[in-house]
C-alpha positions as CSV (number, residue, x, y, z in Angstrom):
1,X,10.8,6.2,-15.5
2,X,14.2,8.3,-14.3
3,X,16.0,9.3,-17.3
4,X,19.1,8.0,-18.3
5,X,20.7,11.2,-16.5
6,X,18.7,10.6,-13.3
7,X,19.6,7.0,-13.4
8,X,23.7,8.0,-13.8
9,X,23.4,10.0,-10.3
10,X,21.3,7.8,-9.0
11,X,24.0,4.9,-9.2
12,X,26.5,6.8,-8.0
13,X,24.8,7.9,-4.9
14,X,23.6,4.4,-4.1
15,X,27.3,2.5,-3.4
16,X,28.7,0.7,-0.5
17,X,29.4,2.9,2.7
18,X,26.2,5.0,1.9
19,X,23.4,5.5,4.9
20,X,20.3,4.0,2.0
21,X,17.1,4.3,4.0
22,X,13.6,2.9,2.4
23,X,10.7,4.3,3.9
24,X,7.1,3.3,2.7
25,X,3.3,4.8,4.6
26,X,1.5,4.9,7.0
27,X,-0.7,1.8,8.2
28,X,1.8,-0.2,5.4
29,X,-0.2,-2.8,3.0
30,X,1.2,-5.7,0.9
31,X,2.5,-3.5,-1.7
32,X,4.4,-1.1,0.6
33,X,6.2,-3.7,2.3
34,X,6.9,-5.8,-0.7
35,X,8.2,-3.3,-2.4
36,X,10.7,-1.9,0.7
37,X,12.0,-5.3,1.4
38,X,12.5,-6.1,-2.1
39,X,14.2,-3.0,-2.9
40,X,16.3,-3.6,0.5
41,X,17.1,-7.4,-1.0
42,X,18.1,-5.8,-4.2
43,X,20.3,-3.5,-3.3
44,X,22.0,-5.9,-0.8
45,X,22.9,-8.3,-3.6
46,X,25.1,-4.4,-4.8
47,X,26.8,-4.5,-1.8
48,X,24.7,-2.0,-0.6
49,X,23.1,-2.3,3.0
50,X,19.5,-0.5,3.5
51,X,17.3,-0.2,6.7
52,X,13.3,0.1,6.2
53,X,11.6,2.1,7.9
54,X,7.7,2.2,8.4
55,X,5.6,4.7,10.3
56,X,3.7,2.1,12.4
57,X,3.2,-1.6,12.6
58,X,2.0,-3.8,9.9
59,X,-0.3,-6.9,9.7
60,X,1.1,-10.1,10.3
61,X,0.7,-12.2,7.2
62,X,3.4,-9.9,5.6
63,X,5.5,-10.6,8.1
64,X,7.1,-13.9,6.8
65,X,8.8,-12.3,4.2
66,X,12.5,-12.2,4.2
67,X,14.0,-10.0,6.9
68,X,10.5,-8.4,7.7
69,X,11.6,-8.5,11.1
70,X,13.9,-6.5,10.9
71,X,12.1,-3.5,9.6
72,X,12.2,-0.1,11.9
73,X,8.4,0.3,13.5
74,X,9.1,4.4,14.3
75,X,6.0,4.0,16.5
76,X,8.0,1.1,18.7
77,X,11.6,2.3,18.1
78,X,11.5,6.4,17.8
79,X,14.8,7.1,18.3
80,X,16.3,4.4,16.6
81,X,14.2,5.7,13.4
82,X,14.7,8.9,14.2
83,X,18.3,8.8,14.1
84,X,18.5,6.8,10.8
85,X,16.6,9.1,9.0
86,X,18.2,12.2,10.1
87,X,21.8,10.6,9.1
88,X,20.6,9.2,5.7
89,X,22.6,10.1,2.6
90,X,19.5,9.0,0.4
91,X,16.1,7.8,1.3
92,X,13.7,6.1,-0.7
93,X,10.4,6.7,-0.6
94,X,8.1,4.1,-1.6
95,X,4.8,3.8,-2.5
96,X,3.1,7.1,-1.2
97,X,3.0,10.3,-3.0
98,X,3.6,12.6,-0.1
99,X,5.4,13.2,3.0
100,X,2.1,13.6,5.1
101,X,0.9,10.0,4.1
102,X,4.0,8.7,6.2
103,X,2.2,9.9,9.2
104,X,2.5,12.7,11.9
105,X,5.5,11.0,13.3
106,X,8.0,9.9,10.4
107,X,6.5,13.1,7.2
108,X,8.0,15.4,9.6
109,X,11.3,13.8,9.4
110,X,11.2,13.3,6.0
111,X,10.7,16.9,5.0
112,X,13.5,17.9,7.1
113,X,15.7,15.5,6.3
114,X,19.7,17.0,4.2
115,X,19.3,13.2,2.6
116,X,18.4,13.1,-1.5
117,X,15.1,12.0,-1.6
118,X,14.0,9.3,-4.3
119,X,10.3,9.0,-5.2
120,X,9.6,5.6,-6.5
121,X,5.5,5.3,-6.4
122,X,2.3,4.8,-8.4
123,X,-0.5,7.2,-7.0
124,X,-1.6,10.9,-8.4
125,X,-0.2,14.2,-7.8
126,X,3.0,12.9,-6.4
127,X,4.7,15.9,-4.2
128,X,8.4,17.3,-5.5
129,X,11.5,14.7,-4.3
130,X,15.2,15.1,-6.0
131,X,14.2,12.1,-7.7
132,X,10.7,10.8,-9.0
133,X,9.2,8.0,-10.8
134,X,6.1,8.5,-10.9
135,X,3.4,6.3,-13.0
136,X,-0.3,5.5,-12.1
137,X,-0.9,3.5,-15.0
138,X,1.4,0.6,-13.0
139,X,-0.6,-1.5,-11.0
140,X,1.6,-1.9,-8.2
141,X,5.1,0.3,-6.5
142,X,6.4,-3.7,-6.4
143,X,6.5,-3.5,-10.7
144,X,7.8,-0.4,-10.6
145,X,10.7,-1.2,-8.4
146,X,11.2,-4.3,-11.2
147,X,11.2,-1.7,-13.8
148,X,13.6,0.4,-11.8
149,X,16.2,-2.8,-11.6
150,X,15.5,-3.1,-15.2
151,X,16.8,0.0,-16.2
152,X,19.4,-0.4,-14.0
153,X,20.1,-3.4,-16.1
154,X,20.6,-5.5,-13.0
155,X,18.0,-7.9,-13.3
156,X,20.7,-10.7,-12.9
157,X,20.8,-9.6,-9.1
158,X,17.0,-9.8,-8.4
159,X,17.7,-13.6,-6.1
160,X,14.9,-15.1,-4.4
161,X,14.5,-13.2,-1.8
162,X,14.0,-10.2,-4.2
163,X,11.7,-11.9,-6.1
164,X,9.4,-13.1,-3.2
165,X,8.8,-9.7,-2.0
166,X,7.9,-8.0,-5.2
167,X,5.7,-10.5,-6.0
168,X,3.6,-10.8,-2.9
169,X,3.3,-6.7,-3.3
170,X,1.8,-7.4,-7.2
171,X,-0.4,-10.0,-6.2
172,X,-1.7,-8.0,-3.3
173,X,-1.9,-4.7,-5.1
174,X,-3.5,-6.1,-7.8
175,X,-6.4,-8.1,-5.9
176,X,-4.8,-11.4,-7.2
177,X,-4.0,-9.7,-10.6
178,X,-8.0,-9.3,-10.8
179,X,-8.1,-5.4,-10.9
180,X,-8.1,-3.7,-14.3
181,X,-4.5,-1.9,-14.5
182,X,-3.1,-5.5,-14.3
183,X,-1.5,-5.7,-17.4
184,X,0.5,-7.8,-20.0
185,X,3.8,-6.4,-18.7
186,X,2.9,-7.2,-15.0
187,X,2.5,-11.0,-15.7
188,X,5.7,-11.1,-18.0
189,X,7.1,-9.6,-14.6
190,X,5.5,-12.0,-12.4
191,X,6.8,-14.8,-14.9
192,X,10.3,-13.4,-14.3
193,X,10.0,-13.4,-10.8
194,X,8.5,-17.1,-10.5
195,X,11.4,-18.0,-12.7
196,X,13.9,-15.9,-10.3
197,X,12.6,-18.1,-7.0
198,X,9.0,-16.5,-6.2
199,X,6.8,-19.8,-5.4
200,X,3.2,-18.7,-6.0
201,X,2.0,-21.6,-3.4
202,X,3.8,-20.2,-1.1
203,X,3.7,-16.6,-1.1
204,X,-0.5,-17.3,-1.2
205,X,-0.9,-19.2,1.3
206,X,1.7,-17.1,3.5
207,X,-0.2,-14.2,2.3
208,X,-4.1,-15.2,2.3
209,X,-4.2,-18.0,3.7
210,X,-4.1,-16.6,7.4
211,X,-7.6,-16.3,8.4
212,X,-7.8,-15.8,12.5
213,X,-11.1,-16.6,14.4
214,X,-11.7,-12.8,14.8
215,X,-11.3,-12.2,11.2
216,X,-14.0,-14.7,10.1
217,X,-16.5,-13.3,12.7
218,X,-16.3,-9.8,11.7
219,X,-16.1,-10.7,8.1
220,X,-20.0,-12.8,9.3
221,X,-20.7,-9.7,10.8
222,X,-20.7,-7.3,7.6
223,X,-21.5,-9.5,5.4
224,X,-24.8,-10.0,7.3
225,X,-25.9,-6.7,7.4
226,X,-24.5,-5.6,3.1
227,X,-27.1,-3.1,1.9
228,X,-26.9,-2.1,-1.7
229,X,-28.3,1.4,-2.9
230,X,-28.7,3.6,-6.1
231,X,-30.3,0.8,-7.9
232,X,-27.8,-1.9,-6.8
233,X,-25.0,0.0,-8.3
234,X,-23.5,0.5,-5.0
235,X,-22.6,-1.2,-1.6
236,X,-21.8,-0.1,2.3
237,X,-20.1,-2.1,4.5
238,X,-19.5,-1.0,8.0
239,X,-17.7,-1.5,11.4
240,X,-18.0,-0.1,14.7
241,X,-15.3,0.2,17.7
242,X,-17.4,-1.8,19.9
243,X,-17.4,-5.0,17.7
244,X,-14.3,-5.1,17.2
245,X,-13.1,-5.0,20.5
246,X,-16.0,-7.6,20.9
247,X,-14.0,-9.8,18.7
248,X,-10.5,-9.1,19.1
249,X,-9.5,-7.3,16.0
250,X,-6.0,-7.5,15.7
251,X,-4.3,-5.0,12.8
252,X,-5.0,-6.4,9.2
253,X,-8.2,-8.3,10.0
254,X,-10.3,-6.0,7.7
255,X,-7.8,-6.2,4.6
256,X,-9.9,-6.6,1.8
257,X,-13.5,-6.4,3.4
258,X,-14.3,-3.7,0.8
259,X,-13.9,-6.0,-2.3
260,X,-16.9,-8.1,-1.1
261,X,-19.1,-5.9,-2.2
262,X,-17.6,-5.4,-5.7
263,X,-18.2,-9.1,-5.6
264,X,-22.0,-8.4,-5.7
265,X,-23.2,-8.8,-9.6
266,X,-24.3,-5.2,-10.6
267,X,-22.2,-3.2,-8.3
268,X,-19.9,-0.5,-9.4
269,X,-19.1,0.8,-6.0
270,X,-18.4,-0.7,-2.7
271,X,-17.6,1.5,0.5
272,X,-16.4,0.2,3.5
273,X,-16.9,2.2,6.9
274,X,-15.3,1.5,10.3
275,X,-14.6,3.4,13.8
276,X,-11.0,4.1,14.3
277,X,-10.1,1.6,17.3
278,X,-8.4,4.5,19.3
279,X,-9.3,7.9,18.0
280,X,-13.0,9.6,17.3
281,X,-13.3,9.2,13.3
282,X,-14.4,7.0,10.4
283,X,-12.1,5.2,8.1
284,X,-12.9,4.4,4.3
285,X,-12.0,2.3,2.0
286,X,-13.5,2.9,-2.2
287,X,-13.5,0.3,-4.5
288,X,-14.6,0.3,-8.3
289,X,-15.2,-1.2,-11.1
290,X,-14.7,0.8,-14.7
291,X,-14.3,3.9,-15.4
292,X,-15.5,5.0,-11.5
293,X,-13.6,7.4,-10.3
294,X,-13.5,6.6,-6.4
295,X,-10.1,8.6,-6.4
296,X,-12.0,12.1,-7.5
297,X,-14.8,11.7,-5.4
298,X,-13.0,10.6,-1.9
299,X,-10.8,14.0,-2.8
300,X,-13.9,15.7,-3.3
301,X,-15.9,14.7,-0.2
302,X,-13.9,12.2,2.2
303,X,-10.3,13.8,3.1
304,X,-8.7,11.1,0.7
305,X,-7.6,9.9,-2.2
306,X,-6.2,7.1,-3.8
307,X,-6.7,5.1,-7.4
308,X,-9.2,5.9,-9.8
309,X,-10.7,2.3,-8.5
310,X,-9.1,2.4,-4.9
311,X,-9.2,5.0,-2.7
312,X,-9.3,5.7,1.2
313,X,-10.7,8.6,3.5
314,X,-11.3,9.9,6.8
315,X,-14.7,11.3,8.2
316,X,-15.4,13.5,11.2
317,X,-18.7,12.2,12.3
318,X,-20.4,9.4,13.5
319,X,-20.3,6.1,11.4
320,X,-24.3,6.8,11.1
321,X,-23.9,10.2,9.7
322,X,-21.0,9.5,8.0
323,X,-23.1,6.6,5.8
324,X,-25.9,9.0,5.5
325,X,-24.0,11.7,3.8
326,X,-22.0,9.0,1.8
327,X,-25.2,7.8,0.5
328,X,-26.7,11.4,-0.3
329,X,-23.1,12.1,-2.3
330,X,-23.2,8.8,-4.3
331,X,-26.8,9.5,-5.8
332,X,-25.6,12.8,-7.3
333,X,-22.8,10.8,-8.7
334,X,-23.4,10.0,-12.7
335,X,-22.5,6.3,-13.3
């Protein structure tokens, strides 16, 4: 957490008449926008207006939450991001560790940016700001934006609409508060928050319960074709362009394909491979169970990073090669 210090100059750069700007990553996830929009909610209920920023569109089941339409796409509205960032008097960064993961587009203007940068974010080897919180024992940004308002000693100002977004970001970040790093201070949180407005109904069936046609068949698709290898310790998933143009994938359609295979009883791994829809390379998505270090090994061999039990990366070759030299890297692995 900031220190007492840091959180003194923090409060008095964040007053009325201040330019606040939130900005979160590239291809945003539950997390990332729960966390912006609940930050931005926070800080109205100051006095304190704040526009979010993200580097390209997000998938529509996060976009019921409050205000989400008014979030800055840069990729739809350049100049209008542009502008905002340029004349910010503080920016928030949220939930990524470094001003490349906001994308070729918005890093840029974040590194040149005269505004004092915050780092509020929960993934390793965080880059320098003016300001960071940085803790990757905390399962999601959305608690540590909770924690922030707690040392604030505002929590009297998180209202409904605060509440609603920071839970939606912990239940998504934490796989439904299934994943390991949930722990006994994230549901005291989530208590808080249900008590502060957050209606868990809701939020999950806003959330998850948005299944479109196109999902369903690509989800048939993979699930069809699973193979398990290194002794049924691991699981490949995969995707080409073709299919999902064949189906209509719309953006968000493959959230959470990757933890089907985790689902699988013996598996430790599951990797998840699909064709970029415009450009010529593979994304992946780790997941792990344990002490599995997907984080290391995506570093190591996949242009990534992550979570020691979620991680992403890119590959330069075709999604055939790229399986075939993911499976000849997980059999060295010792697990």
């Amino acid at each position: 957490m900031f220190t007492p210090a840091e959180i003194s100059e923090i409060q008095n750069l964040v007053v009325p008449g201040k330019k606040i700007v939130i900005i979160t990553h590239y291809n945003p996830d539950g997390d990332a926008i729960g966390s912006s929009l609940g930050l931005k909610h926070f800080l109205k209920q100051k006095g304190v207006e704040a526009e979010v920023i993200v580097p390209n569109d997000f998938p529509k089941f996060l976009k019921w939450m409050p205000e989400a339409k008014q979030i800055i796409i840069a990729d739809y509205k350049r100049k209008q991001a542009g502008e905002a960032i340029y004349h910010a008097d503080v920016i928030f960064v949220l939930d990524f560790n470094a001003s490349h993961r906001a994308g070729n587009l918005v890093g840029p203007w974040i590194e040149k940016a005269k505004a004092v940068k915050i780092l509020i974010d929960h993934h390793q080897q965080p880059d320098d700001f003016d300001f960071v919180y940085s803790d990757v024992t905390v399962p999601a940004t959305c608690q540590m934006v909770y924690h922030f308002i707690e040392t604030l000693q505002e929590e009297h100002l998180v209202n409904t609409d605060v509440a609603q977004c920071l839970y939606t970001g912990i239940m998504t970040d934490t796989g439904g508060f299934r994943f390991r790093s949930t722990s006994a201070a994230t549901h005291r949180i989530v208590a808080n928050l249900i008590e502060k407005g957050a209606d868990p109904a809701t939020i999950t069936s806003n959330t998850w319960d948005t299944n479109t046609v196109s999902r369903l068949y690509l989800l048939s698709l993979i699930l069809g074709r699973i193979e398990v290898v290194k002794d049924g310790k691991v699981a490949i998933l995969w995707l080409k362009r073709k299919e999902l143009q064949e189906f209509g994938f719309q953006k968000g359609d493959t959230e959470g394909f990757v933890n089907y295979g985790l689902s699988i009883m013996g598996t430790q791994v599951s990797a998840f491979f699909m064709e970029d829809l415009y450009e010529d390379f593979i994304k992946i998505s780790f997941r792990s169970k344990d002490q599995v270090d997907v984080n290391q090994f995506s570093r190591k061999y996949f242009h990534g990073g992550g979570h020691i039990n979620a991680a992403g990366g890119k590959y330069y070759k075709s999604i055939e090669e790229t399986i075939e030299d993911f499976k000849e890297k997980i059999e060295a692995e010792d697990f």
